[in-house]
Structures are given as structure tokens and as C-alpha cells.
C-alpha positions as CSV (number, residue, x, y, z in Angstrom):
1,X,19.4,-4.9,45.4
2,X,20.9,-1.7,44.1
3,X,19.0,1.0,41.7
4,X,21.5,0.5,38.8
5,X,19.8,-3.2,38.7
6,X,16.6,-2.0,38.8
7,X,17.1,0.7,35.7
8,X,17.0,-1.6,32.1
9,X,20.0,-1.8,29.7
10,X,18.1,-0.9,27.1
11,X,21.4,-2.7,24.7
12,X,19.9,-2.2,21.2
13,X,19.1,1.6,22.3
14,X,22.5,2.0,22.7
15,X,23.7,0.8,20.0
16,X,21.4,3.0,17.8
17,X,22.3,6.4,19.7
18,X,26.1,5.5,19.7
19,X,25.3,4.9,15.9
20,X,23.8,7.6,15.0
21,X,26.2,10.2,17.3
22,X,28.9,8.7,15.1
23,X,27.5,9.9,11.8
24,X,28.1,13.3,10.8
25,X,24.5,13.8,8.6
26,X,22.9,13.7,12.0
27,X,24.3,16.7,13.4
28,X,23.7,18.5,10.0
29,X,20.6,17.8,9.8
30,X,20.3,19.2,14.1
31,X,22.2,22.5,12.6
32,X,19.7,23.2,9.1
33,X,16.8,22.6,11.5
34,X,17.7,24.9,13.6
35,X,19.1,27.6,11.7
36,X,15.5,27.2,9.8
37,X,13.5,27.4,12.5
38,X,15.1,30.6,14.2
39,X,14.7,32.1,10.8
40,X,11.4,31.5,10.6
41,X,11.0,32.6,14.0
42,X,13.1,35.9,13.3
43,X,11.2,36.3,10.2
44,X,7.5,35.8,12.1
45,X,9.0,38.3,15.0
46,X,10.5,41.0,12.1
47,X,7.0,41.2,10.4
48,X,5.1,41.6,13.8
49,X,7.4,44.1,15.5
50,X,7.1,46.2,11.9
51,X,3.6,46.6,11.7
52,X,3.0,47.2,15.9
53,X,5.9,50.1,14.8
54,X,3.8,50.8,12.1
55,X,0.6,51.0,14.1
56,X,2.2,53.4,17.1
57,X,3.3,55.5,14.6
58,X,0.0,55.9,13.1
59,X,-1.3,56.8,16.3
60,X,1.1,59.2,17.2
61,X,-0.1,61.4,13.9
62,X,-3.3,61.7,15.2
63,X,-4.2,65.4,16.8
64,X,-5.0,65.6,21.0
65,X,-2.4,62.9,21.3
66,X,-0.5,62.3,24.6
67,X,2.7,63.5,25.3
68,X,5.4,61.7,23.3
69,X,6.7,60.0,26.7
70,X,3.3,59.1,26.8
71,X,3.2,57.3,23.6
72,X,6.9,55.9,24.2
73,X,5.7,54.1,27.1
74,X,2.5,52.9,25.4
75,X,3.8,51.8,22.1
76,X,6.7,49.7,24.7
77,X,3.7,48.5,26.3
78,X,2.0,47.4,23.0
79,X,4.7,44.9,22.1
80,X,3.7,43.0,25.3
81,X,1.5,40.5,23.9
82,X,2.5,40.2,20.5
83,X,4.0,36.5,21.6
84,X,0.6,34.8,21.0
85,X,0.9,35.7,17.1
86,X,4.4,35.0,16.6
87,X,3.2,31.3,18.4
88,X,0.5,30.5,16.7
89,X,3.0,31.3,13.4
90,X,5.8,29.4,14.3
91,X,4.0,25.8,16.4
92,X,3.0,24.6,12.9
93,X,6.3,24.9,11.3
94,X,7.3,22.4,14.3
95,X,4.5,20.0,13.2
96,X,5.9,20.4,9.9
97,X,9.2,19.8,10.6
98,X,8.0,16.2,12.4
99,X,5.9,15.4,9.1
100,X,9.1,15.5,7.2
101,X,11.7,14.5,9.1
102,X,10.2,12.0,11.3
103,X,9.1,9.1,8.8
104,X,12.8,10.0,7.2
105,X,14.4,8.5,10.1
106,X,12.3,5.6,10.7
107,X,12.0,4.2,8.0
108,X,15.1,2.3,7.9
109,X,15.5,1.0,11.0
110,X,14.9,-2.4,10.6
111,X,15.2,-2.6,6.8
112,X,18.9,-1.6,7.6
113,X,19.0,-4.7,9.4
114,X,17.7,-6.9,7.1
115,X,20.4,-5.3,4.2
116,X,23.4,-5.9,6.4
117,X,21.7,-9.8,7.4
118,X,21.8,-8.5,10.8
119,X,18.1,-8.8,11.7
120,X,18.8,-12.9,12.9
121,X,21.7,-12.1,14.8
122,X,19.1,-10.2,16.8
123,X,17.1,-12.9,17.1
124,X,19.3,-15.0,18.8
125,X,19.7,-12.7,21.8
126,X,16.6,-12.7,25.2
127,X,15.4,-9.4,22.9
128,X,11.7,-10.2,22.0
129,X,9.9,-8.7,18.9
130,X,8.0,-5.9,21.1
131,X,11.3,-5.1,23.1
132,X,13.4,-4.6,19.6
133,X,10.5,-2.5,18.0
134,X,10.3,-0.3,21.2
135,X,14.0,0.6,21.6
136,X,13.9,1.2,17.8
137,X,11.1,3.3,17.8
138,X,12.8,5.2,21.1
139,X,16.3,5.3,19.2
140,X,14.6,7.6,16.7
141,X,12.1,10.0,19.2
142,X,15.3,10.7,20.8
143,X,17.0,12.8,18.2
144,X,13.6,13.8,17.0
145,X,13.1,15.2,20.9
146,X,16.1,17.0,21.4
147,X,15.9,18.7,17.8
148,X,12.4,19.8,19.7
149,X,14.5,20.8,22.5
150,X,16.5,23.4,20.4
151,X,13.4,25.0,20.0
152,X,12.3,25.1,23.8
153,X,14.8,28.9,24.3
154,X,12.6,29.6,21.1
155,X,9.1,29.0,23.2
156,X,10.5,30.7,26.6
157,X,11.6,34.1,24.9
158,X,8.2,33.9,22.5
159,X,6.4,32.9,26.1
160,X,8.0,35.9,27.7
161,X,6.2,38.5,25.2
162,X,3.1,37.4,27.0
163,X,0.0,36.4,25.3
164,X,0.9,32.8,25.4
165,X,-1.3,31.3,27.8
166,X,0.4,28.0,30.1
167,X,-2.7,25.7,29.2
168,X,-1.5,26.8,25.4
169,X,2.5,26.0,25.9
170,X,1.9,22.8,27.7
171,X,-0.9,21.3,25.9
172,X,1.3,22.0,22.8
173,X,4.6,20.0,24.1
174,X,2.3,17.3,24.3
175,X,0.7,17.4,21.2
176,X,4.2,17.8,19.8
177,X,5.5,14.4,21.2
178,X,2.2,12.6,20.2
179,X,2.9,13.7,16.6
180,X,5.8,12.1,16.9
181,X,4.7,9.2,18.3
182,X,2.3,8.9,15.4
183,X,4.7,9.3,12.1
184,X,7.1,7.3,14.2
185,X,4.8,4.3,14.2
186,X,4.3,4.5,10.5
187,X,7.7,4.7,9.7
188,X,8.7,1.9,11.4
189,X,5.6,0.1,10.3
190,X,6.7,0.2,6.6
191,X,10.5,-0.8,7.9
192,X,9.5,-4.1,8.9
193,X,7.2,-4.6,5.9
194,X,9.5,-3.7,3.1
195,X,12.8,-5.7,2.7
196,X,15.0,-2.1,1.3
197,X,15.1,1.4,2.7
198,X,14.3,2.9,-0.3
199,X,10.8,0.9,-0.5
200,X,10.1,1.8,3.0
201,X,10.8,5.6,2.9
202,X,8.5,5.7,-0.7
203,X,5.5,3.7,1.4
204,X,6.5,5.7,4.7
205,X,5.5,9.4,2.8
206,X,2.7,8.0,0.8
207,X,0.8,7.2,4.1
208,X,1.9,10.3,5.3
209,X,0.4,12.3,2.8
210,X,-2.6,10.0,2.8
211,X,-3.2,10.6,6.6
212,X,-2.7,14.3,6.0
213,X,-5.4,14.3,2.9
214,X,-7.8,12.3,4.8
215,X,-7.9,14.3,7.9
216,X,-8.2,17.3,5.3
217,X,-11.1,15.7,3.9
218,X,-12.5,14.9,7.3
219,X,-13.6,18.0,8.0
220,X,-12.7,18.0,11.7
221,X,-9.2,18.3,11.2
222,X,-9.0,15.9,14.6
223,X,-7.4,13.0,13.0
224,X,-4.0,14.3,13.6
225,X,-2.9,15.8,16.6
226,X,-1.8,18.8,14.6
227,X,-5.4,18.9,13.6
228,X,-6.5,19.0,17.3
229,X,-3.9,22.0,17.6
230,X,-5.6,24.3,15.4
231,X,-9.0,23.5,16.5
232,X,-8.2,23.6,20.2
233,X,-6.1,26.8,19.6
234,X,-7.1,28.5,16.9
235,X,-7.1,32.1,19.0
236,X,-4.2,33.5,21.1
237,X,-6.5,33.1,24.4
238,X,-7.5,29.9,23.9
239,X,-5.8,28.8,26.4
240,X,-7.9,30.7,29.2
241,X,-11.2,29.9,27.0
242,X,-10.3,26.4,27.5
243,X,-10.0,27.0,31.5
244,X,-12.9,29.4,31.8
245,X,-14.9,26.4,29.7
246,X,-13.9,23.6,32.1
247,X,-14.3,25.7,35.0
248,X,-18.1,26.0,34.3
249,X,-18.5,21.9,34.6
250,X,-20.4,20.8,37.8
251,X,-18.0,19.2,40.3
252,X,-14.5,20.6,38.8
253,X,-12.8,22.2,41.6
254,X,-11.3,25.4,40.4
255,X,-7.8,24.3,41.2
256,X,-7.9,21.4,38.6
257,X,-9.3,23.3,35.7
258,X,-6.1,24.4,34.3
259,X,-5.0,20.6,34.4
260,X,-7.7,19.1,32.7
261,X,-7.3,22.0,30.1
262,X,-3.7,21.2,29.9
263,X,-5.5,17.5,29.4
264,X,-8.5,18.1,27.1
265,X,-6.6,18.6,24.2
266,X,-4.4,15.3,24.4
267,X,-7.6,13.3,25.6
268,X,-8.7,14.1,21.5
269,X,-5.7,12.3,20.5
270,X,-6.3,9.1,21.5
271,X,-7.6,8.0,18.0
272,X,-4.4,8.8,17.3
273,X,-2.7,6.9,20.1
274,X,-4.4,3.9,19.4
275,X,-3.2,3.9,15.6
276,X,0.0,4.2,16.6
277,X,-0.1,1.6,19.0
278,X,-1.9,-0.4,16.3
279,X,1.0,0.1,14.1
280,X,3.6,-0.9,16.1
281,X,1.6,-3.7,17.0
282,X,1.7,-5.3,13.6
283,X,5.4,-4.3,13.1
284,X,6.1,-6.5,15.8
285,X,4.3,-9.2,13.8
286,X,5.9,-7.9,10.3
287,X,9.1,-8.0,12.1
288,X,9.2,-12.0,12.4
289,X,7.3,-12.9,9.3
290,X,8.8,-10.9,6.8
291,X,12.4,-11.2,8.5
292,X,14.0,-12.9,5.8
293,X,11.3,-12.2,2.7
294,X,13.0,-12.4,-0.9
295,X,12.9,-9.6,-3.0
296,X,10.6,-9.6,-5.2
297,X,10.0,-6.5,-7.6
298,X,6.2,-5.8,-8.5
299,X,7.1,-3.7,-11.9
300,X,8.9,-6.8,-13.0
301,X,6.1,-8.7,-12.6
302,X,3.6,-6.3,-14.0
303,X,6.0,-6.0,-16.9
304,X,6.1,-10.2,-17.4
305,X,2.1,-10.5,-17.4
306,X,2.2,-7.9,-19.8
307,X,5.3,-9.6,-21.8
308,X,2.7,-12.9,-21.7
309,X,-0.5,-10.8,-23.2
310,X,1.4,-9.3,-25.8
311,X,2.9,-12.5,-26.9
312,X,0.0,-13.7,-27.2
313,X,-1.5,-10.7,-29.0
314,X,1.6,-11.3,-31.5
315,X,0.7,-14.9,-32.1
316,X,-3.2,-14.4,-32.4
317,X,-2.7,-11.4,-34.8
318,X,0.8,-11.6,-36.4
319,X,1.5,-15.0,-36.4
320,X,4.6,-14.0,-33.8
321,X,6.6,-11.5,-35.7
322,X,9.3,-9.6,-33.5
323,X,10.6,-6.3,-34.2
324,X,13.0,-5.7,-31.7
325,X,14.4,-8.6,-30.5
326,X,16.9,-8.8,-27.6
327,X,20.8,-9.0,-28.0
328,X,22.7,-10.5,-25.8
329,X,26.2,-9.6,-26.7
330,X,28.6,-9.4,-23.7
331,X,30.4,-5.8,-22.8
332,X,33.4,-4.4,-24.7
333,X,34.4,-1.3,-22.2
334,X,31.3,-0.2,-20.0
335,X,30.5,-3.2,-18.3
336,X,27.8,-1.3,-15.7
337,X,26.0,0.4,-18.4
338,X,25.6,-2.7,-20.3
339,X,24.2,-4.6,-17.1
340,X,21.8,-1.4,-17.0
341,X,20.7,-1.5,-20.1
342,X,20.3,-5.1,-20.7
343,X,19.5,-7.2,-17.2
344,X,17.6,-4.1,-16.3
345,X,13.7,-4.2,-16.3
346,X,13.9,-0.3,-17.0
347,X,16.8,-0.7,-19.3
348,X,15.7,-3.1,-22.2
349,X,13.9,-2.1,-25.0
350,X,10.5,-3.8,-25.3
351,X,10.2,-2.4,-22.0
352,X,11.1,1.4,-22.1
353,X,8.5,0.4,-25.9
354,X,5.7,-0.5,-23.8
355,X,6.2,2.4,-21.2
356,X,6.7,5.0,-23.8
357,X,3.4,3.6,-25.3
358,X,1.0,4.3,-22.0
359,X,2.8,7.8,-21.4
360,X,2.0,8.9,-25.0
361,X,-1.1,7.4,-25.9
362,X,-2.9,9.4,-23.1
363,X,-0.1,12.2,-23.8
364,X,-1.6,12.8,-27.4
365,X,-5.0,12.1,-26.8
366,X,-5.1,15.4,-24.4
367,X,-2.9,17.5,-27.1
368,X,-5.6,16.6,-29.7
369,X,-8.3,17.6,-27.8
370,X,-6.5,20.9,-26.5
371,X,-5.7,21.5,-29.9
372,X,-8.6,21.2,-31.7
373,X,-11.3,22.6,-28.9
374,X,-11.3,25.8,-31.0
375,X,-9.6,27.7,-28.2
376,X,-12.3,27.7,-25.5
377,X,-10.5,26.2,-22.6
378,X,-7.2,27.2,-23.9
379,X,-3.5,26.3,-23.3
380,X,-4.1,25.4,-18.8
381,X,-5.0,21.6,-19.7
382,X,-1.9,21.3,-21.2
383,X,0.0,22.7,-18.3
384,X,-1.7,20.8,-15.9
385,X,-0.6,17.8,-18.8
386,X,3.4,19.3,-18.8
387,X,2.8,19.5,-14.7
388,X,1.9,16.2,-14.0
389,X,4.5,14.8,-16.5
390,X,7.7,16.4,-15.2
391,X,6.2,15.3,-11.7
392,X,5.8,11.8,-13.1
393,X,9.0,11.8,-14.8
394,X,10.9,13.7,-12.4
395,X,9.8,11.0,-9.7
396,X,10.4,7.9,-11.7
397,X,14.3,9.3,-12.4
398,X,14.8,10.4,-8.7
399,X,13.6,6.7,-7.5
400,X,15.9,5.0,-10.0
401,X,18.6,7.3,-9.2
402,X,18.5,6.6,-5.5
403,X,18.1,2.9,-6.0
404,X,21.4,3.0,-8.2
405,X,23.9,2.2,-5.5
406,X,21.6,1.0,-2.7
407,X,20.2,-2.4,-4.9
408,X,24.0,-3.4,-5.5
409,X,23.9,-3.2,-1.7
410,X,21.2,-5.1,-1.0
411,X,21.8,-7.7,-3.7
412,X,25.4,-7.8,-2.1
413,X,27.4,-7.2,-5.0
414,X,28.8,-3.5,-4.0
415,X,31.5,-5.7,-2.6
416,X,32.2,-6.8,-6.8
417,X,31.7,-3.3,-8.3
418,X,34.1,-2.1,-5.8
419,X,36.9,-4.9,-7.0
420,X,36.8,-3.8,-10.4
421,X,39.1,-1.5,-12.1
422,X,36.9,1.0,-12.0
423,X,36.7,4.1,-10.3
424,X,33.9,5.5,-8.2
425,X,33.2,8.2,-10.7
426,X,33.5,6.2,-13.3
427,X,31.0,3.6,-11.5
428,X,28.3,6.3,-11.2
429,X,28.7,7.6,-14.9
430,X,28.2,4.3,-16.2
431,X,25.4,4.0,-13.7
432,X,24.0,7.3,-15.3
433,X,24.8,6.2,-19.1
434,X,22.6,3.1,-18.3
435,X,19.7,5.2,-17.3
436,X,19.5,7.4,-21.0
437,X,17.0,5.1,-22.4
438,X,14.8,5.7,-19.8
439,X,15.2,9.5,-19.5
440,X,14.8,9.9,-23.4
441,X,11.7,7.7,-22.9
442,X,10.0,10.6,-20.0
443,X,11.2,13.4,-22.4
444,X,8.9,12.8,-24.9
445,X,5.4,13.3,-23.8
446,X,7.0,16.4,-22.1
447,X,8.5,17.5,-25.8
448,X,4.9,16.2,-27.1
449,X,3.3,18.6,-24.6
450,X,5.7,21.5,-25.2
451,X,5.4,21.2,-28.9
452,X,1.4,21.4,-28.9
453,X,1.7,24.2,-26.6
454,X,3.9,26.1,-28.9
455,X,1.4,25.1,-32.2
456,X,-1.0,26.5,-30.3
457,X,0.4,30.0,-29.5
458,X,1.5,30.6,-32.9
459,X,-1.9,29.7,-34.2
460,X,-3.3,32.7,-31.5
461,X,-0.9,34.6,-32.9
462,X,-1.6,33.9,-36.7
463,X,-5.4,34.4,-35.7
């Protein structure tokens, strides 16, 4: 029996990496991360070497001072050490970095299976439900890792300033891949819940920013292992406070303090572990039982139990009188647009009514009260009002706009767009026209807001 035999073939993992190594976003995205980071880095490393300068040269002023070789010599010596705060400045940005990107490339793992019907092809083969999750979760650490490892010169020339302690580098690297580990899980978690990418990646950030407002709210911070970063090391020397602390427990031999420090810290993360182990657990059970789910869109059913409550409101109290009644009159030369406007549940008009009635009603209610509160908490709850409506408006038009091409793909009729006479620009601008309603719809509690905000300067300014 050879080694080769004995090493796994690990098939699905390489047909990710080969995948991804063949699309050109991936190495853009490698080459922004890192130009961000080292300018971040620079930045951090610019500030602190200015104000050391700054320092030395404040000394120097003072009367009784050595001799200038004297003070060259000490202020060279003064840099020495200035690596621990340019460290402690640059880890979280790495943390960061994971908290945004890493969800972003999980999340449609397997739902990219299930758009291109590929997910029961997999099913066929010896792969079992654990082993596919596995090499999909490893098919994303993998370029999540060696974006990491563009960092690692970073580290080593920020390690070789001293004040970086060994217990602090180490214990770091592994908090790093335990982060990763953790926004991996959920990301893949939501990909074999969800049946399209764009579901998934919504769902994927919303727990993401849950997690990171709950372990805010927590108090400890520990939930995350970013949290157990900045309360292990929250001082340069933490590092050797973590050593000198386990070297004071009865029965430690001195020679295995620095490992259990290096330890200590990852020990706190196994809440941590264990949800993400806990995650991927049930997307191994997601992935079977929601293989082949039909879509199903929860807005269009919120919007038919409201259709059936207000029909019946109409009969009880109108006797079922219709105002706007829908038309449906086929296309004369914008085909798409028509589609939008009229099979759409964001495109018809009873709709886009009823939407534009719960974003105005509360809309004018706050104006009103703003307006008429004599001027004692002044114009800052309307901007919190014009605030949360561009953010409400800004995100229901970004959604739409990136499900515009990727539900013809899921519904498998980009293959039918693509066969009419129609070109790809003129395919997105229809795609645009369709969505006008809408946007004129989210404009007007903004203009609402705008124009009570402008009454009510020009009533200070009458006064």
C-alpha cells in the first residue's frame, strides 16, 4: 500500500478550487484586500513613527540634554517597540475583513448547486451529506486562508519592531482561523436552507450582524473569538501577563506556560466551536431535505392574505367597489418591462397602493408631530425619519436590483430572454423601466420628509 492511497481525493474540493482559480473576481478581490490592508498597515505605521518623531524631538528641546549622538541613538532605540501598537491597530481590521468577506463566499455554495440542478447529480456519487458539506466548507477557508497569508510578511516585519509578544502572534493565527471557521459555518448554513444565492447572502449577514450585536450586548465580548481577542489582549504585553499568570498555577512546569498561554485563549472559543459545529451539523440535514424545495416567495404571500382582508373589507364596507382594477393587455414594444410591471408582485398597482400606504401613514404621523411640537425637539426626529427611509428604500431597490437577472436564472428562463431580439442593454433598461413604480413609490415618504423639514426651517426663520 503506497502513501498516495492513503492521502483522500477530496474530488468536490477540487472542483471548487479549479473553479474558483478560473474566475477572474477571485483574484480581484485577493489584490483590493491586500492593497487595503498594507494601507491600513502603512497608515497605522505613518501615524506611530510621526508622533515617536514628534516625541524625540520634544525631548531633544529640553536644557541638560545628552549629546545629539546621544539622542540619535536613543530616539533609534525608541522605535523599537512601537510594533505592539501598530498590532493591536491592524489584527482587527483582519477580523473585519473575515466578517465581510467570509459569509460573502459561502453563502452560495450549495445554493449554486441547486440553481444549475446540480445538487442531485451529487447525490448519486459515494459523496455523503457530511463529506459534501466539509469539502465545501474547506473549498471556501482555502482562499479565505491564503488572503490571511498575504498578511503573514505584514505580521513578521510588525513582529520584528518588537513589542509583539509570541503567546500574542500565535494565539492570534488561531483566533483568526476560528473566526473563520465560525462565519464559514453560517454561511454555508443559510446555503443549504435557502433555494437562491441572493436569499442566502441577505440571511447569511443578518445573522452576522446579529451575532456581532448580541456578543455586544453580552457584555463579555467572549461570544466571538474576536471578542476573546480584545479581552485576552487588550495591552501590548499581554502576552507575557498571560505567561507570568499561568506560570503562578500549582503543578505547571515552567516550560509549558507559554503553551498553555498560546492555548488559553482558543480554549474560550469553544462556545464558538461548538456553534459552528452545530451549524454545519444541521446543514448537513438542510442539505437533503431542502434539496429540491420550490420556491416560494414570503412577500407574495404576505401580499395575498392582505389581498384576501381587504377584499373582504371592500365587500363588508363598500359593497365591493374597485378603483384600480388590473389590465391585462399584452406588450406592444417593451416586453420585459411589461412582465415587470404586471406579473410582478412589486410591479402591480394595488401592490406598490398598499406599500405606499404603510410607508406614509407612519411617514406623516412623525412629520405631524415634528411639526407641530412647537419646536422643542426640533428638526433630528425627522432626520433620524429621512435616515431610516433612504436606508429602507435604498435596501429594498438594491435587493430588487440584484434579484433582476439572477430570478430569470433560477426560474430558468435567462436561456428565453437571451433568444429574443433584444440586446443586453436593452434587457437591463427594460429591467430598470419596470422597477419606476416602485422607486416613485420609496420617494415619497423621503419627499414627505424633506418637505416638512423644509416647512419647518422657514417657519424658524419667519419666527
Amino acid at each position: 500500500m503506497s502513501l498516495r492511497s492513503l492521502i483522500p481525493s477530496l474530488p468536490l474540493l477540487r472542483r471548487e478550487l479549479a473553479e474558483l482559480a478560473s474566475r477572474r473576481q477571485t483574484y480581484v478581490v485577493r489584490v483590493v484586500g491586500a492593497v487595503a490592508l498594507l494601507s491600513v498597515v502603512f497608515l497605522t505605521l505613518s501615524s506611530n513613527l510621526h508622533s515617536e518623531i514628534a516625541n524625540r524631538q520634544g525631548l531633544s528641546a529640553y536644557p541638560g540634554s545628552a549629546s545629539p549622538g546621544a539622542i540619535s541613538a536613543a530616539g533609534r532605540n525608541r522605535f523599537l517597540g512601537i510594533g505592539g501598537r501598530i498590532f493591536s491597530e491592524t489584527v482587527p481590521w483582519l477580523f473585519y475583513s473575515i466578517q465581510l468577506l467570509m459569509p460573502g463566499l459561502c453563502c452560495g455554495t450549495i445554493t449554486m448547486e441547486k440553481e444549475r440542478n446540480t445538487l442531485g447529480i451529487l447525490f448519486l456519487t459515494r459523496l455523503s451529506p457530511l463529506t459534501i458539506v466539509l469539502e465545501k466548507l474547506c473549498s471556501r477557508l482555502v482562499p479565505m486562508l491564503t488572503f490571511l497569508l498575504l498578511t503573514f510578511p505584514v505580521l513578521a516585519f510588525v513582529y520584528s519592531l518588537g513589542g509583539v509578544d509570541t503567546v500574542l502572534l500565535l494565539s492570534t493565527l488561531g483566533l483568526l482561523l476560528c473566526e473563520c471557521l465560525l462565519y464559514a459555518s453560517l454561511g454555508i448554513l443559510c446555503s443549504s436552507w435557502f433555494r437562491t444565492t441572493v436569499s442566502a447572502f441577505m440571511c447569511s449577514y443578518v445573522l452576522v450582524a446579529f451575532l456581532l450585536l448580541l456578543s455586544a450586548a453580552a457584555g463579555s465580548g467572549s461570544l466571538t473569538p474576536f471578542g476573546v481577542w480584545r479581552q485576552s489582549f487588550a495591552r501590548d504585553s499581554a502576552g507575557a501577563d498571560v505567561i507570568a499568570a499561568v506560570s503562578r498555577f500549582p503543578g505547571i512546569p515552567p516550560g509549558y506556560a507559554p503553551v498553555i498561554a498560546v492555548l488559553a485563549p482558543i480554549v474560550r472559543t469553544i462556545p464558538a466551536l461548538l456553534a459552528s459545529a452545530a451549524c454545519l451539523g444541521l446543514a448537513t440535514v438542510f442539505l437533503t431535505r431542502r434539496a429540491f424545495v420550490t420556491g416560494s416567495s414570503p412577500l407574495l404571500w404576505m401580499f395575498r392574505a392582505a389581498d384576501r382582508f381587504f377584499v373582504w373589507l371592500n365587500d363588508e364596507t363598500t359593497g365591493g367597489i374597485v378603483i384600480v382594477r388590473d389590465q391585462n393587455v399584452l406588450p406592444a414594444f417593451d416586453p420585459i418591462s411589461w412582465r415587470e410591471r404586471s406579473k410582478k408582485s412589486l410591479g402591480k398597482a394595488r401592490y406598490l397602493f398598499r406599500i405606499l400606504t404603510l410607508l406614509e401613514i407612519p411617514t406623516l404621523a412623525v412629520c405631524t408631530l415634528a411639526a407641530t411640537a412647537g419646536g422643542a425637539p426640533g428638526p433630528e426626529p425627522l432626520r433620524y425619519l429621512l435616515l431610516i427611509s433612504w436606508l429602507l428604500a435604498a435596501l429594498i431597490i438594491v435587493v430588487k436590483g440584484a434579484t433582476a437577472i439572477s430570478s430569470e436564472r433560477a426560474r430558468e428562463t435567462i436561456e428565453a430572454l437571451l433568444s429574443t431580439p433584444l440586446t443586453g442593454a436593452q434587457i437591463l433598461q427594460e429591467k430598470v423601466i419596470g422597477m419606476r413604480r416602485l422607486m416613485i413609490v420609496l420617494a415619497v415618504p423621503i419627499l414627505t420628509t424633506h418637505l416638512t423639514l423644509l416647512m419647518t426651517q422657514l417657519d424658524r426663520l419667519g419666527d
